[in-house]
N, C-alpha and C positions, 0 to 999 in steps of 0.2 A: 579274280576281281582285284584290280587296283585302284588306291585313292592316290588324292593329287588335291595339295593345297592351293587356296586361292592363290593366283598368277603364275604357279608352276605350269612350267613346257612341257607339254603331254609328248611331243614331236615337232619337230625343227626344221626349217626350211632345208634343201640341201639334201634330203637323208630320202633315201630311197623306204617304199612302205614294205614292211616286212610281217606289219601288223591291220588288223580294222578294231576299230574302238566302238562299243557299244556305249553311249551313254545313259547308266541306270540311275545314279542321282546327281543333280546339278545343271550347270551347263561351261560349256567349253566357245568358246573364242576361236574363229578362224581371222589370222595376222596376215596383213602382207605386208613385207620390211625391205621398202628399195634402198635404207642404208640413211635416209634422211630424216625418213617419219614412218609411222605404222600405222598403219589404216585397219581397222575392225571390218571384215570384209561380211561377217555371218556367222552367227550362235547355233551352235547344237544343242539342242534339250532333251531332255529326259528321252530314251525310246528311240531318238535318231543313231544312227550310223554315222561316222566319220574314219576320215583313213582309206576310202575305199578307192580312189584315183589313185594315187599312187601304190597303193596293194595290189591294183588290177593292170596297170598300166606298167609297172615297174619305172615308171619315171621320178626323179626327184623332186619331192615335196615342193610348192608353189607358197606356202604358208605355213603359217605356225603356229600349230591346235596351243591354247593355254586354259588353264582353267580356271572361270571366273567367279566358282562357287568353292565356299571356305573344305568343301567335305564333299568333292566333285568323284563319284564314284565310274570309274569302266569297267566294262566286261574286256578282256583284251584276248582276239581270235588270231595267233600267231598264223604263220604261211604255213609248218608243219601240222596245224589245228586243221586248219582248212584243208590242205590237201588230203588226212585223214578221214575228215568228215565227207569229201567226194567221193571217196569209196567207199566209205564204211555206210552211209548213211545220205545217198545220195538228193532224195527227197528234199533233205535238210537244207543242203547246200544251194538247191534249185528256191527256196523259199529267200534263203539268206540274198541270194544276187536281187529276187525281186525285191527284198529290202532294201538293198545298194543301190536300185535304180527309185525307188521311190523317195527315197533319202536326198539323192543327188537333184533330185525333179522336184524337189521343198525348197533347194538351197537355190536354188535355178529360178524359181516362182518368186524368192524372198529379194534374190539380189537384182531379178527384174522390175518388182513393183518398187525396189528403191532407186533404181534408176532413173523411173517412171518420174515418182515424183521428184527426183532431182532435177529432170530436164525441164518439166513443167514449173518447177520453182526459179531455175538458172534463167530458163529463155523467155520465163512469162514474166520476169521482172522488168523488163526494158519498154515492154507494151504497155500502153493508158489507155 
């Protein structure tokens, strides 16, 4: 278990996952930082999964987890955690990825209905 004060960098754009974070208390911040401004793309809450694209994909981080709760607790599941848990305990593992995809299917649902209403607010403003 690690903690992380409010606005500390849980993980940084740039950085390959070598981890997945559980969040057990608080919540965490997903950044995206084109260098001009930083846009809040999506919050992790209590019970979510984060870290998991880039853990699974081996690609470098898109954003940057931060934590936006004074006393933001993770479970933190290293790549050596994980690949232990594949053999030792395989069940586990098979439950953990359905949490990955359910996790990623929340962030996907959240950043569409904001979408949603951003195009309906942008494009329905110029209509009378």
């Amino acid at each position: 278990m690690i903690t992380f004060k409010k606005k500390e960098t849980i993980a940084d754009i740039g950085e390959v996952g070598e981890a997945l974070y559980f969040v057990v208390r608080g919540q965490a911040a997903l950044i995206y930082d084109n260098g001009d401004n930083q846009v809040e793309i999506g919050r992790m809450n209590e019970g979510e999964l984060m870290g998991e694209m880039s853990f699974f994909d081996r690609q470098p981080r898109s954003v940057r987890m931060v934590a936006i709760s004074s006393d933001t607790r993770l479970l933190r599941l290293t790549r050596a955690m994980y690949k232990r848990l594949r053999v030792e305990h395989p069940f586990i593992a098979v439950n953990l990825l359905e949490h990955a995809i359910i996790s990623l299917d929340h962030l996907i649902r959240r950043l569409s209905t904001d979408v949603a209403i951003f195009n309906r607010y942008f494009y329905a403003a110029g209509k009378k």
